[in-house]
C-alpha positions as CSV (number, residue, x, y, z in Angstrom):
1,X,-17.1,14.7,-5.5
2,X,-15.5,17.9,-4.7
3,X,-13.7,17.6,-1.3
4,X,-12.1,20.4,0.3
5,X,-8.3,20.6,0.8
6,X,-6.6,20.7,4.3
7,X,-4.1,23.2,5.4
8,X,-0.8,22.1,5.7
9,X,2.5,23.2,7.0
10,X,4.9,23.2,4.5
11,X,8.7,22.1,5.7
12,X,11.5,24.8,4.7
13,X,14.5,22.8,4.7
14,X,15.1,19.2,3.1
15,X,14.9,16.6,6.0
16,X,15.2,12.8,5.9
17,X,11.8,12.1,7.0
18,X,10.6,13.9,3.8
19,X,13.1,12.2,1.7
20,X,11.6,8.8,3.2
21,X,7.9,10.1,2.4
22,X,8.9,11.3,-1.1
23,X,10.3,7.7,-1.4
24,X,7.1,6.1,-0.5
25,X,5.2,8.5,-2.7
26,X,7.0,8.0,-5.8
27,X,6.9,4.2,-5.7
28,X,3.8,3.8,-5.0
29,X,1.3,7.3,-6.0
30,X,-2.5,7.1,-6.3
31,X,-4.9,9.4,-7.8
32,X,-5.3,11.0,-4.5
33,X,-2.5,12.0,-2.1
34,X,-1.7,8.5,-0.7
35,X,-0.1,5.1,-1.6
36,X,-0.8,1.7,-2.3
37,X,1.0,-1.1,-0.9
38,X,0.4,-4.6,0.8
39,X,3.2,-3.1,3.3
40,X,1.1,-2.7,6.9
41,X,4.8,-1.1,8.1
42,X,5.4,1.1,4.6
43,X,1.5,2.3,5.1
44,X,1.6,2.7,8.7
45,X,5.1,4.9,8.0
46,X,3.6,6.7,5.0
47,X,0.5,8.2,7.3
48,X,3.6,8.8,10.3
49,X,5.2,10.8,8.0
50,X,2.4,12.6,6.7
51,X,1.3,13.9,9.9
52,X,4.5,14.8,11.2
53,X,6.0,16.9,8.3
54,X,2.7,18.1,7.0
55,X,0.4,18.0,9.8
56,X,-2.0,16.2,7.8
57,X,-4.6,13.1,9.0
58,X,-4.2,10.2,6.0
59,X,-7.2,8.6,7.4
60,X,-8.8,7.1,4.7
61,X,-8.0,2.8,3.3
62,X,-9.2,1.0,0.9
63,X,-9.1,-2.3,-0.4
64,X,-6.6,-3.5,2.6
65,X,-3.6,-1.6,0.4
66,X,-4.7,1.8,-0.2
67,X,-3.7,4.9,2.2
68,X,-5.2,8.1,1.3
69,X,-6.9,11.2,1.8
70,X,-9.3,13.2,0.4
71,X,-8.3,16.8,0.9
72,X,-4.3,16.4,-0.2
73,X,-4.7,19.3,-2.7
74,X,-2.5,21.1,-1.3
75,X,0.3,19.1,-1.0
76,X,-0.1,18.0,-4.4
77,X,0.4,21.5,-5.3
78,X,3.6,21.7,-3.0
79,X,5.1,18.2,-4.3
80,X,5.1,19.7,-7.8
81,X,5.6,22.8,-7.6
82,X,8.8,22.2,-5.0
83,X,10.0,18.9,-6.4
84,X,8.3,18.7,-9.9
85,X,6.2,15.6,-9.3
86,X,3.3,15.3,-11.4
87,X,0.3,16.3,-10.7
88,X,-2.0,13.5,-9.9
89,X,-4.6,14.1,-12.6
90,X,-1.2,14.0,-15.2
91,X,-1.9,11.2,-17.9
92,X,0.5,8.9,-17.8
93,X,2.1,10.3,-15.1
94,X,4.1,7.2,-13.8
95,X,5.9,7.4,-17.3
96,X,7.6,11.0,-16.3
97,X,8.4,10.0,-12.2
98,X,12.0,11.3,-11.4
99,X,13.7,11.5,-8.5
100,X,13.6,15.0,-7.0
101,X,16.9,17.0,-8.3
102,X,17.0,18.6,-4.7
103,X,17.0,14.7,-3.7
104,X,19.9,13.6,-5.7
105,X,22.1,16.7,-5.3
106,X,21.7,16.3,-1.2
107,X,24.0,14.1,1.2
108,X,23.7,10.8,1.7
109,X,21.7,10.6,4.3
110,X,18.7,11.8,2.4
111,X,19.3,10.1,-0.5
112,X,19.6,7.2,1.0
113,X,16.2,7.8,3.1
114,X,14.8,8.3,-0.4
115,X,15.6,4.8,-1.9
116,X,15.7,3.0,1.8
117,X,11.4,4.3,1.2
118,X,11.1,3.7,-2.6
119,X,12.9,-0.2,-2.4
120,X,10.8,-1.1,0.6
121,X,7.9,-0.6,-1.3
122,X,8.8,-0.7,-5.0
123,X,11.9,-3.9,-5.1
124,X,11.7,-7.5,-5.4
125,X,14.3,-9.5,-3.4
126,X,15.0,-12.8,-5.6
127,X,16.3,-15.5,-3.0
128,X,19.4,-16.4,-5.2
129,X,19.9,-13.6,-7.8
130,X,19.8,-10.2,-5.8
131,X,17.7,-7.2,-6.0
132,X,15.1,-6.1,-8.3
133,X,13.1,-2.9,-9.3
134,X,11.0,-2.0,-12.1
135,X,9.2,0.9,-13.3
136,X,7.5,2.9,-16.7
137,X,9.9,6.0,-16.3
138,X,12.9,5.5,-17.4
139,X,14.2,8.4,-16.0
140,X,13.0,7.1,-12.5
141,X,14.7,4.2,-13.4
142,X,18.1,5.8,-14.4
143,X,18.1,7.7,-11.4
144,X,18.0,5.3,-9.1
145,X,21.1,4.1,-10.9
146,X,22.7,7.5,-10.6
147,X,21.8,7.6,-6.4
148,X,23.1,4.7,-5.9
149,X,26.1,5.0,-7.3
150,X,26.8,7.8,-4.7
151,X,27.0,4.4,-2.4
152,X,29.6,3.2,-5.0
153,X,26.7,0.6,-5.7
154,X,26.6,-0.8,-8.7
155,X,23.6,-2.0,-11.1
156,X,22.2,-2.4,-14.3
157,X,19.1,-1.7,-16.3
158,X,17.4,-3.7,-18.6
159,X,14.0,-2.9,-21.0
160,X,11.2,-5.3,-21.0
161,X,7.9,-4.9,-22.7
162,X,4.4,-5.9,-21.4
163,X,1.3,-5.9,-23.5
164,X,3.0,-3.3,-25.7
165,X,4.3,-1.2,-23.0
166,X,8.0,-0.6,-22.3
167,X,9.5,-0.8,-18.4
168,X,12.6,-0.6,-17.1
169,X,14.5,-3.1,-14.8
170,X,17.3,-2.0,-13.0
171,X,18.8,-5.3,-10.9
172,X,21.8,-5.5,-8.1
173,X,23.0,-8.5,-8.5
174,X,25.8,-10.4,-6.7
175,X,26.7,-11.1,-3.4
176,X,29.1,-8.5,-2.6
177,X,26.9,-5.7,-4.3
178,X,23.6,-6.5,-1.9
179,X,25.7,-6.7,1.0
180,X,26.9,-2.9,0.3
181,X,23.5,-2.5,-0.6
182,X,22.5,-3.7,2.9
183,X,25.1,-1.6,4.8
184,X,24.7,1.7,3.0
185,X,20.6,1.8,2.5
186,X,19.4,-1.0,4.8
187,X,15.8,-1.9,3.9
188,X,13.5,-2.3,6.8
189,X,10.1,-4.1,5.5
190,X,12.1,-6.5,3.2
191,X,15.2,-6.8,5.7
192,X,14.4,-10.5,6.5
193,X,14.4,-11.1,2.6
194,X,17.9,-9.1,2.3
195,X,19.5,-11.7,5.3
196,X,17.8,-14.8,3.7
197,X,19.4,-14.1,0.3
198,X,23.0,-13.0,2.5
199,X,22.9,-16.5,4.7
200,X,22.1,-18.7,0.9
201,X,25.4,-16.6,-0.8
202,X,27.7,-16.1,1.9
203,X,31.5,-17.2,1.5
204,X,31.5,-20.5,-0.2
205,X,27.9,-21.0,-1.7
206,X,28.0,-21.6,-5.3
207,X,25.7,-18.5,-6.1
208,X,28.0,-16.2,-4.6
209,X,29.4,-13.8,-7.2
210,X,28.2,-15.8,-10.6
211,X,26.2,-14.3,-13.4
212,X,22.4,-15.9,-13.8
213,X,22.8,-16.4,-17.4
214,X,20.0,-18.8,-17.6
215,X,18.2,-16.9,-15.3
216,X,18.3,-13.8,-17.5
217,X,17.3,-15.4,-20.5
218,X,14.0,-17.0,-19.3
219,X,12.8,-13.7,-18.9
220,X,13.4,-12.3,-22.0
């Protein structure tokens, strides 16, 4: 069904708020300009966003975790022509995601917007080992790595293959690495998860600062 596309207006300058909806987008991209997530505050964000910076109604759910709208053809066109997302009838476009260059070159303030968005919607917060996020781009993947290290944030990335498919794991492990992780991004859905996991490693636990050997092997 042919549906036709709203006006929008386009920002001119790079802004937090669009770094944060670029975020959401990336992690979690439909076939139609919107997301999916179980996230009521990451969906309820996502349309926020949308309306303030592009003056657009996302007034369409489905399934309890879909967000979307109909007439978003022209801000696909903007998101790729601007930032070189894909376009969302791209095959296999969640193998080519990247992090916007205009993203990673700005200060950290919107970078970290960006991956405050994309963790909140994208991560897994393991209650003894630290952070986790996976993906099919491993460009995505490696440029996460690259932000964070603006943050002096340290990770690591690992390949693991499902059904014949390769993805990419980039984990933050250790105490002392979330806790910088905490301070310089500061997730807000999955905050409680972040101070659970702070409160089981703090000074003196066990877990604090050791290397899940046995953990890591399980899962290969």
């Amino acid at each position: 069904t042919w549906h036709k596309s709203e006006p929008i207006k386009p920002p001119r300058f790079l802004t937090h708020e669009l770094c944060e909806l670029l975020g959401y987008y990336i992690g979690e991209c439909l076939t139609k300009y919107g997301i999916s997530t179980d996230s009521k505050f990451c969906q309820k964000r996502f349309i926020e966003l949308s309306k303030n910076i592009f003056d657009i109604n996302v007034n369409k759910k489905r399934k309890g975790t879909d967000v979307y709208t109909d007439k978003g053809k022209t801000i696909e066109v903007y998101l790729n022509k601007c930032f070189g997302i894909s376009l969302l009838n791209s095959k296999k476009r969640a193998t080519y995601h990247r992090i916007p260059e205009l993203v990673l070159n700005s200060s950290k303030i919107e970078i970290a917007s960006f991956l405050r968005a994309y963790f909140d919607t994208e991560s897994y917060v393991h209650k003894t080992q630290g952070i986790e996020i996976s993906s099919a781009s491993i460009g995505l993947i490696k440029d996460t790595q690259y932000a964070l290290s603006n943050f002096n944030i340290q990770s690591s990335i690992r390949k693991k293959v499902i059904n014949n498919k390769p993805y990419y794991l980039l984990y933050i492990y250790r105490y002392n690495k979330i806790k910088k992780f905490q301070e310089e991004i500061g997730l807000i859905e999955k905050e409680w998860q972040i101070k659970k996991y702070l409160d089981k490693n703090k000074t003196g636990s066990p877990n604090k600062d050791t290397i899940p050997v046995g953990y890591l092997l399980n899962r290969i």
